[in-house]
C-alpha beads as a LAMMPS data file, in Angstrom:
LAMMPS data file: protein, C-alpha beads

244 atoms
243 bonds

1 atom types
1 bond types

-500.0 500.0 xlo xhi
-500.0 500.0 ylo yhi
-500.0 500.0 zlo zhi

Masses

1 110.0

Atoms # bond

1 1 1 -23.529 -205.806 432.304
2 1 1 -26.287 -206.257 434.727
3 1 1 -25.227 -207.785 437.828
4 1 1 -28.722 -208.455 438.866
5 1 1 -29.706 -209.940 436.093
6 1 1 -30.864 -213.365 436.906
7 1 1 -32.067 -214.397 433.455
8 1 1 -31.561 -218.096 433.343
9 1 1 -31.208 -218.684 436.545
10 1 1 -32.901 -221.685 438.688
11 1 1 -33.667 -220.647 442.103
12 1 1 -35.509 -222.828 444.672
13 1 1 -36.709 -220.902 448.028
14 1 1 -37.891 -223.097 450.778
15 1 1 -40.376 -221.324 452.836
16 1 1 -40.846 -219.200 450.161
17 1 1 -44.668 -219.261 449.940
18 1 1 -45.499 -216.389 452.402
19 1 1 -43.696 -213.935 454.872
20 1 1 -39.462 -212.716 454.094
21 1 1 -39.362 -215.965 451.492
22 1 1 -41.867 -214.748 449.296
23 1 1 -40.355 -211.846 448.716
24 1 1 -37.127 -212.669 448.328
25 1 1 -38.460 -215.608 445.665
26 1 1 -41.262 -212.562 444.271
27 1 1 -37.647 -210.327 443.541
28 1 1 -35.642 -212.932 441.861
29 1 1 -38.601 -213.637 439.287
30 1 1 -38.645 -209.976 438.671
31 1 1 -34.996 -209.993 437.719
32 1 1 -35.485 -212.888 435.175
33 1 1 -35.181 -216.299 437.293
34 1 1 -37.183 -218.688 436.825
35 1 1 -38.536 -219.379 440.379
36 1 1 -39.604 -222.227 442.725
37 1 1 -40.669 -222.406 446.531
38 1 1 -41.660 -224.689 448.618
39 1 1 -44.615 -224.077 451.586
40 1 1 -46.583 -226.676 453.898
41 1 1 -49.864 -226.217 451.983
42 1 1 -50.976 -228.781 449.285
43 1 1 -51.804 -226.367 446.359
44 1 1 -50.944 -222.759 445.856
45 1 1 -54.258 -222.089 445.467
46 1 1 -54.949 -222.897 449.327
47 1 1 -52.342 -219.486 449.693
48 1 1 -53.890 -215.932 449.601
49 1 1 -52.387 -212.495 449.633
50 1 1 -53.774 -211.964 453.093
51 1 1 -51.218 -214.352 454.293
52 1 1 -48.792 -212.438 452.682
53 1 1 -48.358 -214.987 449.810
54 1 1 -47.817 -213.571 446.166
55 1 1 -47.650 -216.884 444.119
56 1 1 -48.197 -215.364 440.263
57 1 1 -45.264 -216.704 438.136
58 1 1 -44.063 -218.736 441.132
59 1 1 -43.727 -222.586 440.804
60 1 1 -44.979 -224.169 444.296
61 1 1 -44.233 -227.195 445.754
62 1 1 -45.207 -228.735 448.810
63 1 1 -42.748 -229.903 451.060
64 1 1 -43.215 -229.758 455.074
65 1 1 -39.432 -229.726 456.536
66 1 1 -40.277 -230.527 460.018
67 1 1 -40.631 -233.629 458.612
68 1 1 -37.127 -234.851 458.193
69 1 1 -38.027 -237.506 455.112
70 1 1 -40.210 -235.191 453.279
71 1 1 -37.049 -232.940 452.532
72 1 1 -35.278 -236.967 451.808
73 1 1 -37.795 -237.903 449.351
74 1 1 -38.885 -234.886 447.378
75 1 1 -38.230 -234.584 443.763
76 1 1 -37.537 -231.074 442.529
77 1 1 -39.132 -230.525 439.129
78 1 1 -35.800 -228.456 437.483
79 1 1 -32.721 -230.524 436.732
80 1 1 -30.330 -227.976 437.589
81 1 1 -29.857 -225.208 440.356
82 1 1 -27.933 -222.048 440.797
83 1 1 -29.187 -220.271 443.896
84 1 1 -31.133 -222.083 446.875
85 1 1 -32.114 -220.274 449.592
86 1 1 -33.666 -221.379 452.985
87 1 1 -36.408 -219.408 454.442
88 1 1 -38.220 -221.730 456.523
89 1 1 -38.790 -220.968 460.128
90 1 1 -40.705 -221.536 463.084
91 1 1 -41.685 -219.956 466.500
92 1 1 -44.367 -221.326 469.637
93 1 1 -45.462 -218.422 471.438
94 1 1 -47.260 -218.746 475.263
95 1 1 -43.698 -220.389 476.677
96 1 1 -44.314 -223.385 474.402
97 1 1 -40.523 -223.822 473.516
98 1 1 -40.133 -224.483 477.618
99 1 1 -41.652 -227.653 476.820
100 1 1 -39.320 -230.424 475.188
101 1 1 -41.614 -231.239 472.565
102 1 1 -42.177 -227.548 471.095
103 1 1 -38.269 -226.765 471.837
104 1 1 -37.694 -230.155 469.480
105 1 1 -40.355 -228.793 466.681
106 1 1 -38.776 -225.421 466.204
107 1 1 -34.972 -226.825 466.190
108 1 1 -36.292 -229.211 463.320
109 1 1 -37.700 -226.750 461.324
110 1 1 -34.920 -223.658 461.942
111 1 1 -31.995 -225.637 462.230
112 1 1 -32.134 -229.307 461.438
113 1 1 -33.910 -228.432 458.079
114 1 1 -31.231 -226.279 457.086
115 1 1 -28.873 -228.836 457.089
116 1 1 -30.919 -231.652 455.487
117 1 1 -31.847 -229.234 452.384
118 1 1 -28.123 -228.012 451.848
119 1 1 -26.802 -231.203 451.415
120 1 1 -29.763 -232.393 449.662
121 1 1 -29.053 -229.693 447.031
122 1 1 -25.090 -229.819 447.364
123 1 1 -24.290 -231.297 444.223
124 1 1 -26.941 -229.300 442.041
125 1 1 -25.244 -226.176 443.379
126 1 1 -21.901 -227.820 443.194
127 1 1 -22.243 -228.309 439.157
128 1 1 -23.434 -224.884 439.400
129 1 1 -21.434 -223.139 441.055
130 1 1 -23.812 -222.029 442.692
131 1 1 -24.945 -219.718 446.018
132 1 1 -26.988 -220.827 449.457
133 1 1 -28.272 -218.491 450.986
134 1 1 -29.817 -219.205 454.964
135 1 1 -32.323 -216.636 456.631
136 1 1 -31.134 -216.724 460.238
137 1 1 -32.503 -213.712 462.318
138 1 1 -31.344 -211.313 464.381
139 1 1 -32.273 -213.044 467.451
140 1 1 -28.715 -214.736 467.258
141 1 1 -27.562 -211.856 468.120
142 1 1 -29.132 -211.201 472.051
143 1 1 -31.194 -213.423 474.200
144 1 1 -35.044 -213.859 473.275
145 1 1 -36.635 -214.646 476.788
146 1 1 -39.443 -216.265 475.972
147 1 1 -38.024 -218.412 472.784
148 1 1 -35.309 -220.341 473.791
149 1 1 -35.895 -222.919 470.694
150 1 1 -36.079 -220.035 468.044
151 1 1 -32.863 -218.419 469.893
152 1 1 -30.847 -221.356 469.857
153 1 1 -31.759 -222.441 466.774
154 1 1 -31.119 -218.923 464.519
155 1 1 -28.089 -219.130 466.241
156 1 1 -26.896 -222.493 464.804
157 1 1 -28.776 -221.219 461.706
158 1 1 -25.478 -218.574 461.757
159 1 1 -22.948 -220.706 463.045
160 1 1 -24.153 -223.461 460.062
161 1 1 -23.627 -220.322 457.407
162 1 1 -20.112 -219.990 458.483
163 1 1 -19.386 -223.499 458.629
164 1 1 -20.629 -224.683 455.160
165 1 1 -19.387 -221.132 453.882
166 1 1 -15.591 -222.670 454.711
167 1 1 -16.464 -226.165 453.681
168 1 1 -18.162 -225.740 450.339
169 1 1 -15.914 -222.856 448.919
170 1 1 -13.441 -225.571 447.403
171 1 1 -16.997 -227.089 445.624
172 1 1 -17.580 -223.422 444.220
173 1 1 -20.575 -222.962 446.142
174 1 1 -20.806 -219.336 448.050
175 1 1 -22.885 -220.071 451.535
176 1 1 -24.062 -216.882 453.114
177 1 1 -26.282 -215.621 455.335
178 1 1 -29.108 -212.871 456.203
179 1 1 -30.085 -212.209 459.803
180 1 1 -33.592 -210.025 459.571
181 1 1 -34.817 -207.662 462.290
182 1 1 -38.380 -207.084 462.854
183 1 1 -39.865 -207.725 459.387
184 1 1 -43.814 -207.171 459.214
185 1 1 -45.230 -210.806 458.259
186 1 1 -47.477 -213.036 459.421
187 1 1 -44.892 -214.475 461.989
188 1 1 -44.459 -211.097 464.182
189 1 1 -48.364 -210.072 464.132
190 1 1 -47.773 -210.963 467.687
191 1 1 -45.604 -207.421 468.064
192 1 1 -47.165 -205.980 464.750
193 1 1 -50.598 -205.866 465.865
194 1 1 -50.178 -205.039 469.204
195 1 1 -50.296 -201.366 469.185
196 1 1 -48.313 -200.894 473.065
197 1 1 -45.649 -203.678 471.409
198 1 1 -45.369 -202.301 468.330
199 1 1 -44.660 -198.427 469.529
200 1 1 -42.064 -199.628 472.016
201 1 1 -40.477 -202.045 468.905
202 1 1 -40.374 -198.410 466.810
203 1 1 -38.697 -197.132 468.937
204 1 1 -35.576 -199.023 469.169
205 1 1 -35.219 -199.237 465.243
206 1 1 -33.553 -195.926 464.283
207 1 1 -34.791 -196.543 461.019
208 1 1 -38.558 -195.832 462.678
209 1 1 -39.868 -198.300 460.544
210 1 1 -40.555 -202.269 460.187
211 1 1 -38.354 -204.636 457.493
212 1 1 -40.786 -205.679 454.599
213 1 1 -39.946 -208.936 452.910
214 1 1 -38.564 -206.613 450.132
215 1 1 -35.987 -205.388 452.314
216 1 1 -34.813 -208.931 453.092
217 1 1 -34.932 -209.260 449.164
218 1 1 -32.314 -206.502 448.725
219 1 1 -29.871 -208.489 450.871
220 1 1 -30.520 -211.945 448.866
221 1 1 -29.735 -210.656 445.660
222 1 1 -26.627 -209.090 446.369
223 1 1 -25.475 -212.404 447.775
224 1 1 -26.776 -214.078 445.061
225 1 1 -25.249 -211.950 442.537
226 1 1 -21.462 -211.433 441.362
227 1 1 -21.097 -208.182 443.569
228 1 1 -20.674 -210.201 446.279
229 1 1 -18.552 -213.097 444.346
230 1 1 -15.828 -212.449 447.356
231 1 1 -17.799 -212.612 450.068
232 1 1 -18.121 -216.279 451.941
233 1 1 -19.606 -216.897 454.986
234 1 1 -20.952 -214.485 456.137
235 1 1 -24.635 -213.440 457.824
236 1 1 -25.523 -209.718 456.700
237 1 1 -27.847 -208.166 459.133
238 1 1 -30.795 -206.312 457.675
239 1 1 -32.257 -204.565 460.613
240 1 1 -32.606 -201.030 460.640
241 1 1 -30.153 -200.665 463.089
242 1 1 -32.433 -202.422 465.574
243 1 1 -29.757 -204.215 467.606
244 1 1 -27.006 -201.445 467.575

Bonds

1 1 1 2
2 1 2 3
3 1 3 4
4 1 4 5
5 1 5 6
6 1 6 7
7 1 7 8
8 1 8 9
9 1 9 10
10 1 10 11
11 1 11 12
12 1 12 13
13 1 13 14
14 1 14 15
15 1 15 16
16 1 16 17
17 1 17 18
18 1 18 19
19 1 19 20
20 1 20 21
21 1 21 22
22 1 22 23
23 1 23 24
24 1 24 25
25 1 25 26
26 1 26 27
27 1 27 28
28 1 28 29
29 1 29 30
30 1 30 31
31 1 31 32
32 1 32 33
33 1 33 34
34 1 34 35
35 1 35 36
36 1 36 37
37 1 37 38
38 1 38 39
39 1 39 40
40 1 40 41
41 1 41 42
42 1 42 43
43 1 43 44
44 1 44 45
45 1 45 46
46 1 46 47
47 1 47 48
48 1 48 49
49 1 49 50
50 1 50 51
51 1 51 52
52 1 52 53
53 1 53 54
54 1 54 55
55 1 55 56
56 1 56 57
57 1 57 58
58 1 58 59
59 1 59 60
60 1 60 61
61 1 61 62
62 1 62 63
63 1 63 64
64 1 64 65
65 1 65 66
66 1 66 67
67 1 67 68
68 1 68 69
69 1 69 70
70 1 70 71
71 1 71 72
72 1 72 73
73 1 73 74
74 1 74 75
75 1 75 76
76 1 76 77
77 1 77 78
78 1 78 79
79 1 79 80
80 1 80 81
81 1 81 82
82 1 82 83
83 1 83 84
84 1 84 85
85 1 85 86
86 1 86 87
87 1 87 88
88 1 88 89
89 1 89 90
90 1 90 91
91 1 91 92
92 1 92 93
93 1 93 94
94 1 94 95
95 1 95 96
96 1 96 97
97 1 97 98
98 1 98 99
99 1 99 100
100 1 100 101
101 1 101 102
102 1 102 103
103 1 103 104
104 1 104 105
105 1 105 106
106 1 106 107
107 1 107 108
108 1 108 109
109 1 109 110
110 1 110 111
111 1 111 112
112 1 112 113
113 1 113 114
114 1 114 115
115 1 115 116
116 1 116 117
117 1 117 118
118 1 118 119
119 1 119 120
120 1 120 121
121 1 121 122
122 1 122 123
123 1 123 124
124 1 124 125
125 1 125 126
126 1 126 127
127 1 127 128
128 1 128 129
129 1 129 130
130 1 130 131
131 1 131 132
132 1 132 133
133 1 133 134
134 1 134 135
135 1 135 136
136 1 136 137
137 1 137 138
138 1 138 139
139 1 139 140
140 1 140 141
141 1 141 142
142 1 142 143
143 1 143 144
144 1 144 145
145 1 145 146
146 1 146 147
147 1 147 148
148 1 148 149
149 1 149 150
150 1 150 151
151 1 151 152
152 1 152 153
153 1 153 154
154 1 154 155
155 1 155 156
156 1 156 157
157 1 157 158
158 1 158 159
159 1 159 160
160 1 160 161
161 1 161 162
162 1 162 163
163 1 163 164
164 1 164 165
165 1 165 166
166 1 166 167
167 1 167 168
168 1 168 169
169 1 169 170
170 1 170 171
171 1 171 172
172 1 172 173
173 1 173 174
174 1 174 175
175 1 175 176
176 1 176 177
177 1 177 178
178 1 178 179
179 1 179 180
180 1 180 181
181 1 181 182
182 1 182 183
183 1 183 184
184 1 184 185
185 1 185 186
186 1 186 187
187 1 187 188
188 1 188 189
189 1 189 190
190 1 190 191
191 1 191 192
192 1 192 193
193 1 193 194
194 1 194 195
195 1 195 196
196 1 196 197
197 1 197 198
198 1 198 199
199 1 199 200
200 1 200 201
201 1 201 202
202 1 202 203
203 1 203 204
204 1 204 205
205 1 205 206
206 1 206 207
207 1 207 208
208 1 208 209
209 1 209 210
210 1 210 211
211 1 211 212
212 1 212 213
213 1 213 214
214 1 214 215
215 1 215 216
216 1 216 217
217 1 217 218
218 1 218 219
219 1 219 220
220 1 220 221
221 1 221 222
222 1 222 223
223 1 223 224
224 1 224 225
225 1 225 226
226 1 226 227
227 1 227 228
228 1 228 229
229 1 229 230
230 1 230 231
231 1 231 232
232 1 232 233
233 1 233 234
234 1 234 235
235 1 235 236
236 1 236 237
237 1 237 238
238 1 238 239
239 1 239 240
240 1 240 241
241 1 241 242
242 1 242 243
243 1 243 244
């Protein structure tokens, strides 16, 4: 028996049209799922590889979750669902999350989506028995100076995975969690492409190296899968040792 073997499988990945999502959706349709995601776009033609987007095989929806009716009034095209997991995520650079509005933007899409996409999906991964799976970050882990909103929120992201970890369980849904280090996408070019930034980030990963989407993939299918059948939750963090 395969463990990851996914054949069969419905999985829906919000934010999974570029960046850690992607990949994670990209591995799961390798491993026999049949795969949706969800990204702010209209088509996913209006994605490219350059933005880190690999969209062959995918299905792609559009659904903007800062927008707390658009994740009310979308209609998933599969009838049934057996793994969901919630990539989205935000970040305002240039002290923007200092300001009430920007703080309020990030918390809807980091945190407040979260919520109103689990319960949309409850019952789908209820019948299911199913797995959730939230992408947190390792920022919930040690103060970000400059992003208060992203801090605060990845940290509820956590606190959420243990929380509907304890409550779902008697529904047969396993809710876990994946806190990523510095993974190279188009949300940390602000580090990546900043040679100074980047060195100094190096340096503090014993690894020596940047997370790739794939890594983050690694994580989600063990979660997903029966190896981790007694494991409820909890946030795994895929890091490279950054924060030890």
């Amino acid at each position: 028996m395969n463990e990851l073997d996914f054949s069969g499988k419905q999985v829906l990945v919000v934010g999974g049209s570029s960046g850690i999502g992607n990949g994670i959706a990209q591995a799961f349709r390798t491993r026999g799922a049949r795969v949706a995601v969800c990204g702010t776009r209209a088509k996913a033609a209006d994605y490219s590889p350059d933005d880190g987007s690999y969209l062959d095989g995918l299905q792609y929806a559009q659904l903007d979750v800062s927008d707390p009716t658009a994740v009310e009034k979308f209609k998933p095209s599969f009838d049934k669902l057996d793994i969901l997991v919630l990539a989205q995520g935000a970040v305002i650079y240039r002290r923007g999350e200092f300001q009430m509005d920007g703080f309020r933007k990030v918390m809807e899409v980091n945190l407040m989506s979260l919520m109103a996409c689990a319960t949309k999906f409850h019952d789908m991964l209820a019948k299911a028995k199913g797995s959730l799976i939230i992408v947190s970050s390792t920022a919930a882990y040690h103060s970000t100076m400059g992003n208060p909103s992203y801090n605060a929120s990845k940290t509820g992201a956590m606190g959420l995975t243990r929380t509907l970890g304890e409550a779902w369980a008697e529904d047969g849904i396993r809710v876990n969690g994946i806190a990523p280090g510095l993974v190279d996408t188009k949300m940390t070019k602000v580090t990546t492409a900043n040679p100074k930034r980047l060195e100094g980030a190096l340096e503090r990963i014993p690894l020596r190296r940047l997370g790739t989407p794939e890594d983050m993939a690694g994580a989600a299918l063990f979660l997903a899968s029966p190896l981790s059948s007694y494991i409820v939750g909890q946030t795994i963090i895929v890091d490279g040792g950054l924060i030890l």
